[in-house]
Each structure stands twice: as C-alpha cells, then as structure tokens.
PDB file of N, CA, C and O in Angstrom:
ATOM      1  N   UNK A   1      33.280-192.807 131.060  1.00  0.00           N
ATOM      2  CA  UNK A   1      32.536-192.986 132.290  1.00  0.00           C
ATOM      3  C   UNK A   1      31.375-191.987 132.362  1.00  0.00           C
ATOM      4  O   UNK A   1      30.260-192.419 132.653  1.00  0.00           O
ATOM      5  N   UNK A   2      31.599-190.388 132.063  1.00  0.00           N
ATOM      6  CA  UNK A   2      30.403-190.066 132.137  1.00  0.00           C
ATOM      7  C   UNK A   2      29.442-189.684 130.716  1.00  0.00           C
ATOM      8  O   UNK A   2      28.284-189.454 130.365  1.00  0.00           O
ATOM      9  N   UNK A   3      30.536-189.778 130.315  1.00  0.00           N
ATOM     10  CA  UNK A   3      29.947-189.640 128.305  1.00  0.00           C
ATOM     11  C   UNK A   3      30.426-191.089 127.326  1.00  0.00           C
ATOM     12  O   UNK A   3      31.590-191.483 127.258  1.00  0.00           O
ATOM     13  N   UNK A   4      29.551-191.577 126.798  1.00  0.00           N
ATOM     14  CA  UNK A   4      30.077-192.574 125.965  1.00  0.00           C
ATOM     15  C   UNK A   4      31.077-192.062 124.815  1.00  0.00           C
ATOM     16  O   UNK A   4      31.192-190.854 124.604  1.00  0.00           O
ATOM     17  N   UNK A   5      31.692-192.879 124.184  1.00  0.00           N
ATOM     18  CA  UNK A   5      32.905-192.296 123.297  1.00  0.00           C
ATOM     19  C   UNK A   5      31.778-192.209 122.363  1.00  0.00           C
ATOM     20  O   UNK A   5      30.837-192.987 122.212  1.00  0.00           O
ATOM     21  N   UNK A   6      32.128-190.829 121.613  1.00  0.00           N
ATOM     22  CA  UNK A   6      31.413-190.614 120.334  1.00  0.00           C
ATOM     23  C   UNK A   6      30.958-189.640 120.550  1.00  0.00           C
ATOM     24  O   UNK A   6      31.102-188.694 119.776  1.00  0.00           O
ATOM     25  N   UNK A   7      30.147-189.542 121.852  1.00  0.00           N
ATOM     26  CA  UNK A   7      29.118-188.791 122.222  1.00  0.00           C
ATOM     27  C   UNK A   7      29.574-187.119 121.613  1.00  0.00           C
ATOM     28  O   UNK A   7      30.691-186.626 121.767  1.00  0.00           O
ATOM     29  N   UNK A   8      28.403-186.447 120.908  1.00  0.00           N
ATOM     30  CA  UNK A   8      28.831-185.146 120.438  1.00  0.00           C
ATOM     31  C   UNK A   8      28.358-183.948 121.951  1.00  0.00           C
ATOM     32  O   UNK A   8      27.270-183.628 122.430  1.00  0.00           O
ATOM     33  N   UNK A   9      29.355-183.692 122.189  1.00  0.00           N
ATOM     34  CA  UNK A   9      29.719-182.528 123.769  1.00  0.00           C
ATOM     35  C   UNK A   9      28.680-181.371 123.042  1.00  0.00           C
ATOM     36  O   UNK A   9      28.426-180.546 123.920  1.00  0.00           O
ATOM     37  N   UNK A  10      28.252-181.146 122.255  1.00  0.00           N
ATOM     38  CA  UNK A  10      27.991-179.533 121.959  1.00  0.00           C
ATOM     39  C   UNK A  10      26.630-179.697 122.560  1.00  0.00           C
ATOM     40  O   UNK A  10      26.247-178.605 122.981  1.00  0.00           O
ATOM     41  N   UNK A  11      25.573-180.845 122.799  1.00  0.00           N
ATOM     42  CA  UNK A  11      24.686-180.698 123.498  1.00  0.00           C
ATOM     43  C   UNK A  11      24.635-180.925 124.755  1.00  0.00           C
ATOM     44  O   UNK A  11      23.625-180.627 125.393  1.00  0.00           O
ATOM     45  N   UNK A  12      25.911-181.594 125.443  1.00  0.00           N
ATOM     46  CA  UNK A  12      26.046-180.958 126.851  1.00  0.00           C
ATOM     47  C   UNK A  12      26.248-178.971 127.232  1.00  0.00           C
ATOM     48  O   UNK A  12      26.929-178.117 126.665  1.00  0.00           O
ATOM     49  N   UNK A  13      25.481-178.909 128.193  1.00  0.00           N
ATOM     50  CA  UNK A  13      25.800-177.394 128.557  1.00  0.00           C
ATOM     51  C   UNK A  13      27.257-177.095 129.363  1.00  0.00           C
ATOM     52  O   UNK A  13      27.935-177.847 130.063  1.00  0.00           O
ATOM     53  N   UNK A  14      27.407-176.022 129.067  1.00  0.00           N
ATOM     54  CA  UNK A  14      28.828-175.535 129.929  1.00  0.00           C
ATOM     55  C   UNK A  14      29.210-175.912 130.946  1.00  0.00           C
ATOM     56  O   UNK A  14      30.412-176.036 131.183  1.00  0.00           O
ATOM     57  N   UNK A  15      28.308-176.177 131.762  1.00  0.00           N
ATOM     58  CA  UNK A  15      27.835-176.205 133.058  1.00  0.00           C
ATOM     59  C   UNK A  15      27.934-178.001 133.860  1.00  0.00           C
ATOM     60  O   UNK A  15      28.478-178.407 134.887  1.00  0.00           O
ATOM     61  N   UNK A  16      27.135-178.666 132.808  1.00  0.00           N
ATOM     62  CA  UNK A  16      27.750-180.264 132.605  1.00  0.00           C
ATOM     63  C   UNK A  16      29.266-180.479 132.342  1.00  0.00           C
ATOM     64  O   UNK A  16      29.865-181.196 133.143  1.00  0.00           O
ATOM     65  N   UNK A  17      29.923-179.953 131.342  1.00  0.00           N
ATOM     66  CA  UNK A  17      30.931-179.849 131.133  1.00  0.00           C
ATOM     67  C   UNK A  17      31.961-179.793 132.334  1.00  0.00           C
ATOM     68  O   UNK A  17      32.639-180.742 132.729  1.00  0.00           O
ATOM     69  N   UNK A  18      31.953-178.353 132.902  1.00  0.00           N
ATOM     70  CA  UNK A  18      32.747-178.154 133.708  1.00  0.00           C
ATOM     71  C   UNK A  18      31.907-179.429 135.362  1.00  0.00           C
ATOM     72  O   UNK A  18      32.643-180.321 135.786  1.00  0.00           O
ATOM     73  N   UNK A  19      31.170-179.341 135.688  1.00  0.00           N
ATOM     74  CA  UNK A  19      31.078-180.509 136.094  1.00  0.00           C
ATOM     75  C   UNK A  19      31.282-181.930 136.525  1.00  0.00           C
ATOM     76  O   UNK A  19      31.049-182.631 137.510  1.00  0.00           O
ATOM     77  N   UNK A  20      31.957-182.061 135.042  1.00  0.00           N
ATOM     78  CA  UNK A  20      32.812-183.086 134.321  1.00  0.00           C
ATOM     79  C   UNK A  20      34.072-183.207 134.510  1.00  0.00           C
ATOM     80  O   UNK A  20      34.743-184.141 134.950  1.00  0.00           O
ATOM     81  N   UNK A  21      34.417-181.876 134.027  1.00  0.00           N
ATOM     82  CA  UNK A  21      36.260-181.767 134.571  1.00  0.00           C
ATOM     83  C   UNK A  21      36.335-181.868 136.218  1.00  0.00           C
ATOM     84  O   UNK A  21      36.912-182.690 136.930  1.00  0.00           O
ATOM     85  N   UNK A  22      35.739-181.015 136.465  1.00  0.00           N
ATOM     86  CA  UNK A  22      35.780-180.684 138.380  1.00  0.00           C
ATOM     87  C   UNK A  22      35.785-182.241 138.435  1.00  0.00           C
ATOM     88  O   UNK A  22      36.937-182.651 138.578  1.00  0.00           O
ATOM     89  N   UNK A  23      34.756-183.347 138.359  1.00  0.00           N
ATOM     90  CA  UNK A  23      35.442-184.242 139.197  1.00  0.00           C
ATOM     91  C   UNK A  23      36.385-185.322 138.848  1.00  0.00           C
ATOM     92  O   UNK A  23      36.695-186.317 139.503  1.00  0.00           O
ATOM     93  N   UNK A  24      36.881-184.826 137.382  1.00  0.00           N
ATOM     94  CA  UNK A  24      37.719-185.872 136.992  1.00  0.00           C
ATOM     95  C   UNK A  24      39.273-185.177 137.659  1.00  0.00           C
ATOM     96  O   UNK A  24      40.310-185.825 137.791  1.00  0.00           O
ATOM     97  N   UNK A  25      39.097-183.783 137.997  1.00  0.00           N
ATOM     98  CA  UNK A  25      40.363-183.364 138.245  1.00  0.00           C
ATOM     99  C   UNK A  25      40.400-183.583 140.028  1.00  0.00           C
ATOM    100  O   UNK A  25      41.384-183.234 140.680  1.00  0.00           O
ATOM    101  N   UNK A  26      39.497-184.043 140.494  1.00  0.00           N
ATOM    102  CA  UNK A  26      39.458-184.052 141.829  1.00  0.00           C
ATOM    103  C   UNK A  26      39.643-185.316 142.188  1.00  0.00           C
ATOM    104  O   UNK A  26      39.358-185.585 143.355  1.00  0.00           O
ATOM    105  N   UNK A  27      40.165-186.433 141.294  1.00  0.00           N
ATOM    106  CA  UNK A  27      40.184-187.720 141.683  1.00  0.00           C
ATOM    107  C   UNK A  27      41.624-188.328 142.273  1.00  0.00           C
ATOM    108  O   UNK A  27      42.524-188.263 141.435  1.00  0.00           O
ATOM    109  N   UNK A  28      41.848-188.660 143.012  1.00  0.00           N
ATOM    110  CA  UNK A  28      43.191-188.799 143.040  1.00  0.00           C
ATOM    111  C   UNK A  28      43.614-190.199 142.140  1.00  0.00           C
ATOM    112  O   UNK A  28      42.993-191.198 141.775  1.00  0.00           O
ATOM    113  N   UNK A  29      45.194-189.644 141.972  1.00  0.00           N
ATOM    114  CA  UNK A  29      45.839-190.592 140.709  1.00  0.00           C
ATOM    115  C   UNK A  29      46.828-191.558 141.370  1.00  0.00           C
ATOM    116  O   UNK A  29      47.634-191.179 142.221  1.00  0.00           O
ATOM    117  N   UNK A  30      46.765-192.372 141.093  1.00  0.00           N
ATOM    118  CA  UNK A  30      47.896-193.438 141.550  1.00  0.00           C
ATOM    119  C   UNK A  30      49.065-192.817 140.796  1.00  0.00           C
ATOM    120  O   UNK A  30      49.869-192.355 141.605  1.00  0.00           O
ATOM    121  N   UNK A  31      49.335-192.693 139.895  1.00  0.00           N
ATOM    122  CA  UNK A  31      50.128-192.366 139.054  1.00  0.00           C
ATOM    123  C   UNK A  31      51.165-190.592 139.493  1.00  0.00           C
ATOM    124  O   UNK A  31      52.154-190.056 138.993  1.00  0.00           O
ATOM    125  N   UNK A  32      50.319-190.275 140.539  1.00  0.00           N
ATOM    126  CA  UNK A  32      50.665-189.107 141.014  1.00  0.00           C
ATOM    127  C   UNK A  32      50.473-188.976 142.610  1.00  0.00           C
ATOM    128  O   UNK A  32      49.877-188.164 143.318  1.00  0.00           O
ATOM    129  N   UNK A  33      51.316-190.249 142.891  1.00  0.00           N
ATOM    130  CA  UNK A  33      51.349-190.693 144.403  1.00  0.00           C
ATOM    131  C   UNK A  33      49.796-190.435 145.182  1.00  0.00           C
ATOM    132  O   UNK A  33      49.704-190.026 146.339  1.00  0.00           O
ATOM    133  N   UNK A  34      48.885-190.688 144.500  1.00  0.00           N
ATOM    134  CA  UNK A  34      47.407-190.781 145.333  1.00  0.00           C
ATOM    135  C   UNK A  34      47.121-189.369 145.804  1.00  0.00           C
ATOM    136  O   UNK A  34      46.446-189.200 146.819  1.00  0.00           O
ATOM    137  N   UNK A  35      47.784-187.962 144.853  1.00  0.00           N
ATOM    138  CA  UNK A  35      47.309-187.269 144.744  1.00  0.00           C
ATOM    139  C   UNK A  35      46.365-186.903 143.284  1.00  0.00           C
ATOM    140  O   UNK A  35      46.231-187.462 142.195  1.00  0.00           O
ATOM    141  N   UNK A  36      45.682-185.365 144.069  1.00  0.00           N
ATOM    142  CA  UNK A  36      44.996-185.023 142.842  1.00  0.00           C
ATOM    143  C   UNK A  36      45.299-183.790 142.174  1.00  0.00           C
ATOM    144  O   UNK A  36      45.626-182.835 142.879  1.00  0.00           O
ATOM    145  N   UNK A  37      45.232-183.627 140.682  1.00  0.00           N
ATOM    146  CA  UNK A  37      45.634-183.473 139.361  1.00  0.00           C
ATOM    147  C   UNK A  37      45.218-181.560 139.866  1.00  0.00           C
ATOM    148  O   UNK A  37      46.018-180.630 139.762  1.00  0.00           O
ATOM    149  N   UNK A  38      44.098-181.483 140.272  1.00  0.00           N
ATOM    150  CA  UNK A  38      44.053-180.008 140.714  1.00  0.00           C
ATOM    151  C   UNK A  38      45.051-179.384 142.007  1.00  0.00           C
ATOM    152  O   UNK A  38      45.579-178.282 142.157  1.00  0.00           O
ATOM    153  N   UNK A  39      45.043-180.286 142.616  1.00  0.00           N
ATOM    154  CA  UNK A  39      46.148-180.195 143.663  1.00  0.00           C
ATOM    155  C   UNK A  39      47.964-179.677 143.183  1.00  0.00           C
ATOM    156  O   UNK A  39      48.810-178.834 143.483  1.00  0.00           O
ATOM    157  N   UNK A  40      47.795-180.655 142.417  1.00  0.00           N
ATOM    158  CA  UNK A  40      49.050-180.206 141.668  1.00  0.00           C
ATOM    159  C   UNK A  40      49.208-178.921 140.745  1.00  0.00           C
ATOM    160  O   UNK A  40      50.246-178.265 140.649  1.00  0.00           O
ATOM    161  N   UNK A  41      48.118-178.689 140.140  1.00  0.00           N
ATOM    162  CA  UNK A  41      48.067-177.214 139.249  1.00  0.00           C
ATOM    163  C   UNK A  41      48.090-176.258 140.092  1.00  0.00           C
ATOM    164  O   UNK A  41      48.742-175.277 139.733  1.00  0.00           O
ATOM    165  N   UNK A  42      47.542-176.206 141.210  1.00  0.00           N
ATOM    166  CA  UNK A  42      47.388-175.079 142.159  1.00  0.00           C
ATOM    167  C   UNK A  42      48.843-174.800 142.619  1.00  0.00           C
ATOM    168  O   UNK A  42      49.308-173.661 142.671  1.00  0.00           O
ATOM    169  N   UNK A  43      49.570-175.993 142.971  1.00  0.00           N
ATOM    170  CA  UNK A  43      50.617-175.806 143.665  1.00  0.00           C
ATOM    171  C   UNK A  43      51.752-175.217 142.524  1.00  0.00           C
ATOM    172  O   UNK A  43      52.783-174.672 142.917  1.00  0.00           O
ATOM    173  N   UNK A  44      51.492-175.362 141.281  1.00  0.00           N
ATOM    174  CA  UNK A  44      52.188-175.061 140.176  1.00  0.00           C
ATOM    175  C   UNK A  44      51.651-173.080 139.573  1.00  0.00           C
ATOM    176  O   UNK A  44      52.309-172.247 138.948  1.00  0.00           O
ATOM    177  N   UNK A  45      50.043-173.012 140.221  1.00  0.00           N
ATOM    178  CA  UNK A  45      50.089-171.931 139.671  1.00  0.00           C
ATOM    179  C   UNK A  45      50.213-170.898 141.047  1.00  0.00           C
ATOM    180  O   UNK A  45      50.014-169.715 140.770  1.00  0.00           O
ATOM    181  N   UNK A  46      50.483-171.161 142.336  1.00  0.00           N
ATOM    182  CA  UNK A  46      51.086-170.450 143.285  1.00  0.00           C
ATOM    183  C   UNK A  46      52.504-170.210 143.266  1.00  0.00           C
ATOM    184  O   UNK A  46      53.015-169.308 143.929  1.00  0.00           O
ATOM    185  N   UNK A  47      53.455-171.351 142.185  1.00  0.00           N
ATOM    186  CA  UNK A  47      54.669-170.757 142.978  1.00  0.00           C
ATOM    187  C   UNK A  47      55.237-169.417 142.239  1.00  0.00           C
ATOM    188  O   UNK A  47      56.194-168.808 142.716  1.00  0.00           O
TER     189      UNK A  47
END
C-alpha cells in the first residue's frame, strides 16, 4: 500500500520509514478485536 513490493527501502529516509510503521501500527485490526497493534505493545510494555 505505501511501497510497491520490490521497492528497495534504502532510498526511503528514516523518517518515511518510521512514518510508515506509525500508521500501519495505528490501524486497528479486526483480527485483534478492532483494536490497535500499538495499543497492545504499550499495554504489554507497561505491565
């Protein structure tokens, strides 16, 4: 979705990158009762 498969990452910047993660981790998952994936790490790296 935001990079075609293949695509070589080393000429995206860091900055795109993390970008990238931030909103793939901010999406909520069906698969994780229509929560989201950062939601859950947080709650995993508080306890």
């Amino acid at each position: 979705q935001y990079f075609p498969k293949g695509t070589d990452l080393s000429i995206h910047s860091a900055t795109d990158l993390d970008w990238v993660a931030q909103e793939l981790n901010d999406r909520p998952r069906k698969r994780l009762e229509f929560r989201k994936p950062i939601e859950l790490i947080e709650g995993l790296l508080l306890q």
